[in-house]
Backbone as XML, in Angstrom:
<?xml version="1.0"?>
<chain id="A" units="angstrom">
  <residue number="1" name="UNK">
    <atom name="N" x="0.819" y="-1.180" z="0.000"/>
    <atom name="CA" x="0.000" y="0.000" z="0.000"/>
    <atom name="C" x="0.872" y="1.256" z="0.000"/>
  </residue>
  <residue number="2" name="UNK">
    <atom name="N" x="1.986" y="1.630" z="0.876"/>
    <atom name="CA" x="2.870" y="2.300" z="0.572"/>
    <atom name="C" x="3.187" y="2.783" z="-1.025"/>
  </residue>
  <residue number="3" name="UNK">
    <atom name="N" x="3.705" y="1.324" z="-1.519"/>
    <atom name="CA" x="4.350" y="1.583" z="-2.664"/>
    <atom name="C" x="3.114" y="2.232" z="-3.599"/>
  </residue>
  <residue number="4" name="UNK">
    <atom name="N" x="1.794" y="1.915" z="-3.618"/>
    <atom name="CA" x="1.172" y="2.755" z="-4.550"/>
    <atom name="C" x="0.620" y="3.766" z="-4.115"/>
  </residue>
  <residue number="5" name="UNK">
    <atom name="N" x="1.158" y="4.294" z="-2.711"/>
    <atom name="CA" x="1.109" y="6.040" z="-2.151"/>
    <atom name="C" x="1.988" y="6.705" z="-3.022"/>
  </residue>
  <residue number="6" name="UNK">
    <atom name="N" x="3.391" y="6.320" z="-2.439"/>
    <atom name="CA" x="4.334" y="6.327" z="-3.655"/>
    <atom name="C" x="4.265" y="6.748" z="-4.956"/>
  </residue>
  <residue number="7" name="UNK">
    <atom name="N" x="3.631" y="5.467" z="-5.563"/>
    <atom name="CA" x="3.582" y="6.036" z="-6.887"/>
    <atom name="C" x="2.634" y="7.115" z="-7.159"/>
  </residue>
  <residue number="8" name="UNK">
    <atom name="N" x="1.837" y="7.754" z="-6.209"/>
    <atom name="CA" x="0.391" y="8.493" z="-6.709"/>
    <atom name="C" x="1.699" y="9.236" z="-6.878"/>
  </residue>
  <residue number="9" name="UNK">
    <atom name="N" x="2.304" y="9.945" z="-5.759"/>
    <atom name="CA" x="3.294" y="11.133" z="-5.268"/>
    <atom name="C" x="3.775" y="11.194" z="-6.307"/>
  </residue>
  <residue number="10" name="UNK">
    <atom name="N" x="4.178" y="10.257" z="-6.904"/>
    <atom name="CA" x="5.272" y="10.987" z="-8.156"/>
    <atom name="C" x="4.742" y="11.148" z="-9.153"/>
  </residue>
  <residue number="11" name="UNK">
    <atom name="N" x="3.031" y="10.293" z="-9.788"/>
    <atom name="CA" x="3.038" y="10.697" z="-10.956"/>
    <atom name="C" x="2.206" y="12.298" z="-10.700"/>
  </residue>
  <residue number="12" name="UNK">
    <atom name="N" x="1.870" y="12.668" z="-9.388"/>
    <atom name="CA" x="1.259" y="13.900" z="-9.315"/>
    <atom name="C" x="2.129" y="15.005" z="-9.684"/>
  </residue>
  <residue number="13" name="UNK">
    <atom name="N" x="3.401" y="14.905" z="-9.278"/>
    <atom name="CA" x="4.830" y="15.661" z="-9.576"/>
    <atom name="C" x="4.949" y="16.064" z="-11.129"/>
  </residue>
  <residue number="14" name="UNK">
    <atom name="N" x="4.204" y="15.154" z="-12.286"/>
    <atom name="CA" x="4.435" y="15.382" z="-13.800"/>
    <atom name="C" x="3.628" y="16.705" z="-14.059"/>
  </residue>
  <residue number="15" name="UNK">
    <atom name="N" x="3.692" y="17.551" z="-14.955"/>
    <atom name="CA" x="2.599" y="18.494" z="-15.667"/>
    <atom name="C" x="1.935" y="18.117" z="-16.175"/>
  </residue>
  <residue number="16" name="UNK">
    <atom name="N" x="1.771" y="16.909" z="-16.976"/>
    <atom name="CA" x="0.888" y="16.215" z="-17.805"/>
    <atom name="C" x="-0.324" y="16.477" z="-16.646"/>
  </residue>
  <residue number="17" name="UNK">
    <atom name="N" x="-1.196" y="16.245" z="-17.576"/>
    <atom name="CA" x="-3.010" y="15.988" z="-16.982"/>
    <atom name="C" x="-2.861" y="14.372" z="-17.391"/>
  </residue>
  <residue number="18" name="UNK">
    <atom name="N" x="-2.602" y="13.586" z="-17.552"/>
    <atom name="CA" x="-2.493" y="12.216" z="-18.119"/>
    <atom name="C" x="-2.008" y="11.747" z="-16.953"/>
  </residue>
  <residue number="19" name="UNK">
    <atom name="N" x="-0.770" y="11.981" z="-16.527"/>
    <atom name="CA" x="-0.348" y="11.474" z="-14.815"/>
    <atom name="C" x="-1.064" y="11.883" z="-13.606"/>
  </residue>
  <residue number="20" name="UNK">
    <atom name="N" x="-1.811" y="13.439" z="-14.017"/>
    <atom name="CA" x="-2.649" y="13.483" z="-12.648"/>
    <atom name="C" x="-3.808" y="12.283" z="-12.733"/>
  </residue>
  <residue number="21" name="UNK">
    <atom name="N" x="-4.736" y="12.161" z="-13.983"/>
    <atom name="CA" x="-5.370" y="11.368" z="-13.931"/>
    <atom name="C" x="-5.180" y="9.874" z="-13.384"/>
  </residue>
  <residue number="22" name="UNK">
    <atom name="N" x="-4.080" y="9.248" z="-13.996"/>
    <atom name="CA" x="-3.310" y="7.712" z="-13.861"/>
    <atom name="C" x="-3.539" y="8.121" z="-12.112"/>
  </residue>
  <residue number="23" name="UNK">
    <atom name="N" x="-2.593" y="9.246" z="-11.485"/>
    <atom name="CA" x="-2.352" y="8.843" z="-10.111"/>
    <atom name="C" x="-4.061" y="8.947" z="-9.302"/>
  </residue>
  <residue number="24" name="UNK">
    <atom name="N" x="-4.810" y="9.746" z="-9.470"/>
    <atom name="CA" x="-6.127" y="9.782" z="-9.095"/>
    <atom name="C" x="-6.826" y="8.452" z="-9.006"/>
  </residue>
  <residue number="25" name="UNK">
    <atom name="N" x="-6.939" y="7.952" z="-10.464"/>
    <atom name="CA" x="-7.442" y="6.704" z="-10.463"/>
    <atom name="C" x="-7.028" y="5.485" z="-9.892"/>
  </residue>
  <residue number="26" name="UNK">
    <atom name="N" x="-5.355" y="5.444" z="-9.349"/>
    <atom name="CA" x="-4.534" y="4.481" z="-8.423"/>
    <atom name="C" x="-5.147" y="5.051" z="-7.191"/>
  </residue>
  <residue number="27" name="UNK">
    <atom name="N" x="-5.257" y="6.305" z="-6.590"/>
    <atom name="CA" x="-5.720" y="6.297" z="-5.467"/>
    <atom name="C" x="-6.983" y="5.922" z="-5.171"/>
  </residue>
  <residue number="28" name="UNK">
    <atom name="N" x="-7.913" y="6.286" z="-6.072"/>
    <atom name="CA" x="-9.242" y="5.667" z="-5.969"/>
    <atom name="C" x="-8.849" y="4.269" z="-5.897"/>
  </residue>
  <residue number="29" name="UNK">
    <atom name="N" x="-8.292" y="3.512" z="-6.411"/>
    <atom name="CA" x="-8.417" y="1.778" z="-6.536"/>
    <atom name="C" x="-7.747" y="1.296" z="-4.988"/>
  </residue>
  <residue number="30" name="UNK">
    <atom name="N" x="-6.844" y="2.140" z="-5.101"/>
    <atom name="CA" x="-6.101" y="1.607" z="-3.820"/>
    <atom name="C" x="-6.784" y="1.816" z="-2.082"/>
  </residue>
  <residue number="31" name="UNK">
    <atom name="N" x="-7.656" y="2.915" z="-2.540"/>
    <atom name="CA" x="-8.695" y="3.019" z="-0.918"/>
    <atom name="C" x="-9.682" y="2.170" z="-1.128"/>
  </residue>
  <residue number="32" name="UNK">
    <atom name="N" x="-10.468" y="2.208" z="-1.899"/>
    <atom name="CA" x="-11.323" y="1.421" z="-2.438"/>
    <atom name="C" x="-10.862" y="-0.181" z="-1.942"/>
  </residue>
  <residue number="33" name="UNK">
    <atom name="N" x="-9.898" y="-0.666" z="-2.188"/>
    <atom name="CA" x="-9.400" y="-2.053" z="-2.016"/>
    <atom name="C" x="-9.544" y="-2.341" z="-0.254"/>
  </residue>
  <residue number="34" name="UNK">
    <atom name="N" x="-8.639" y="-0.984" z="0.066"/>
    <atom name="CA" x="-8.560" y="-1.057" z="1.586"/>
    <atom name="C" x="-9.680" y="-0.845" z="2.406"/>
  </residue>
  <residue number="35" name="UNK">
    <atom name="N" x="-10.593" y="-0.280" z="1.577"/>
    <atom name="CA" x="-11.909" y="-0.371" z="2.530"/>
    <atom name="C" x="-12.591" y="-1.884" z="1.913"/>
  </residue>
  <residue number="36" name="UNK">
    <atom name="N" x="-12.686" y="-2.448" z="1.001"/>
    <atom name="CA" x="-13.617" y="-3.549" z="1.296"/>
    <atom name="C" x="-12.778" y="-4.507" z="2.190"/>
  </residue>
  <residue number="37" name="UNK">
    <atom name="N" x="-11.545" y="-4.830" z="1.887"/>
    <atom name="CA" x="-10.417" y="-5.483" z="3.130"/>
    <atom name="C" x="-10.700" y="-5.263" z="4.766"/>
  </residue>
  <residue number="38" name="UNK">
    <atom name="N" x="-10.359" y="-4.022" z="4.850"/>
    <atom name="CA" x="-10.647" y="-3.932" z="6.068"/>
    <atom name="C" x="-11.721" y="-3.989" z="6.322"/>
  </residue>
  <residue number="39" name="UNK">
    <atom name="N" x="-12.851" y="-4.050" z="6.191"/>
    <atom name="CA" x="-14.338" y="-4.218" z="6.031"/>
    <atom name="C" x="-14.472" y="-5.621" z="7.202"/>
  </residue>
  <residue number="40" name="UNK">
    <atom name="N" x="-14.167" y="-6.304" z="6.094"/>
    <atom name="CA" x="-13.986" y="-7.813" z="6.497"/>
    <atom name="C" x="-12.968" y="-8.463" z="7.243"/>
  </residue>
  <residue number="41" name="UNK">
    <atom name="N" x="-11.983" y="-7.756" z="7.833"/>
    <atom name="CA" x="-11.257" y="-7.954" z="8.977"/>
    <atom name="C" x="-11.827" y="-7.613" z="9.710"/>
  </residue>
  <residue number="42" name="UNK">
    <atom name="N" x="-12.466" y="-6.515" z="9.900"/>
    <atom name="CA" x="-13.266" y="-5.779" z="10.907"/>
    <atom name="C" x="-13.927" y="-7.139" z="11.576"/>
  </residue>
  <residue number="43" name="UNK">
    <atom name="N" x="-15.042" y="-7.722" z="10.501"/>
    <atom name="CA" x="-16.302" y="-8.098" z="10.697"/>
    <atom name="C" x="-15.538" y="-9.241" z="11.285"/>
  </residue>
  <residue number="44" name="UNK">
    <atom name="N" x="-14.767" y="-10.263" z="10.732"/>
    <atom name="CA" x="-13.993" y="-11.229" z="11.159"/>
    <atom name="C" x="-13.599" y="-11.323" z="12.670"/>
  </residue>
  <residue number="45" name="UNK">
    <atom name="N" x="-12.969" y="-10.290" z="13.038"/>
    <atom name="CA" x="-12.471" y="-10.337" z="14.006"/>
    <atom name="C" x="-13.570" y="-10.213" z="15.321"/>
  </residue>
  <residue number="46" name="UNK">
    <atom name="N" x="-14.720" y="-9.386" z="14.514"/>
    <atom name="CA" x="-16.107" y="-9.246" z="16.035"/>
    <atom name="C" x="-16.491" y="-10.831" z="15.729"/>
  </residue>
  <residue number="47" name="UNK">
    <atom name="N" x="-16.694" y="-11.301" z="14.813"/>
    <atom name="CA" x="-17.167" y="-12.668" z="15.112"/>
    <atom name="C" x="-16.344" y="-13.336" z="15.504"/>
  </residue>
  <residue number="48" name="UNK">
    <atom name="N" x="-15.398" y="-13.517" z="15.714"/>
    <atom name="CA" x="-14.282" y="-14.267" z="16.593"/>
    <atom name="C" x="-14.886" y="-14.555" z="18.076"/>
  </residue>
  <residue number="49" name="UNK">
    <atom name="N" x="-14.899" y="-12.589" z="18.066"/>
    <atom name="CA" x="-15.436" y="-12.385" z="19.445"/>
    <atom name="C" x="-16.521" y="-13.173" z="20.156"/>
  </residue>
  <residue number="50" name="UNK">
    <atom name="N" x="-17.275" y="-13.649" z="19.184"/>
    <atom name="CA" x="-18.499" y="-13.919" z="19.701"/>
    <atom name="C" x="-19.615" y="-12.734" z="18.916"/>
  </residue>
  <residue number="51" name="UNK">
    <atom name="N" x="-19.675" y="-11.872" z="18.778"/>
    <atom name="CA" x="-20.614" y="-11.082" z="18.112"/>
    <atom name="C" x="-21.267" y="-11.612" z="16.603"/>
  </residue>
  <residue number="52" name="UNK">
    <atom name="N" x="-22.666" y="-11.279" z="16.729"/>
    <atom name="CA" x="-23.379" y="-11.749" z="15.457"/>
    <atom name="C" x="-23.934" y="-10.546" z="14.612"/>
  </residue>
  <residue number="53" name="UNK">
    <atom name="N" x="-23.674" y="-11.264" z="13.159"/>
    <atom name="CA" x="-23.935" y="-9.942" z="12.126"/>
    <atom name="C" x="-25.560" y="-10.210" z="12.171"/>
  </residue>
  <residue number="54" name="UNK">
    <atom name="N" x="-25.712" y="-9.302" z="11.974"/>
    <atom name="CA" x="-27.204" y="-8.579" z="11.821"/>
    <atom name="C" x="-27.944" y="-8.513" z="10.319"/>
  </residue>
  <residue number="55" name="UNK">
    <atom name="N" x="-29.090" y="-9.424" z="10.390"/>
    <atom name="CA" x="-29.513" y="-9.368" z="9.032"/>
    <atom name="C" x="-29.658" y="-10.557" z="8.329"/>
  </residue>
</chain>
């Protein structure tokens, strides 16, 4: 996850509008990823607990 912080950082650094875009759309993918992930660690770990999902 780092490494594609990383890469947003540098392609934001270009003048092109082509690299702002590329790095925008890596950041969108890359939170995006980390929220359905952590989502489900979350949930994982309360049911460990003993807690029940709802629904």
């Amino acid at each position: 996850m780092a490494a594609a912080d990383a890469a947003v950082g540098l392609l934001c650094l270009g003048d092109r509008p082509a690299f702002l875009v590329a790095a925008l759309i890596l950041f969108i993918l890359k939170n995006a990823y980390c929220a359905h992930r952590g989502s489900v660690w979350v949930r994982q770990r309360l049911q460990d607990q003993g807690y029940r999902a709802l629904g």
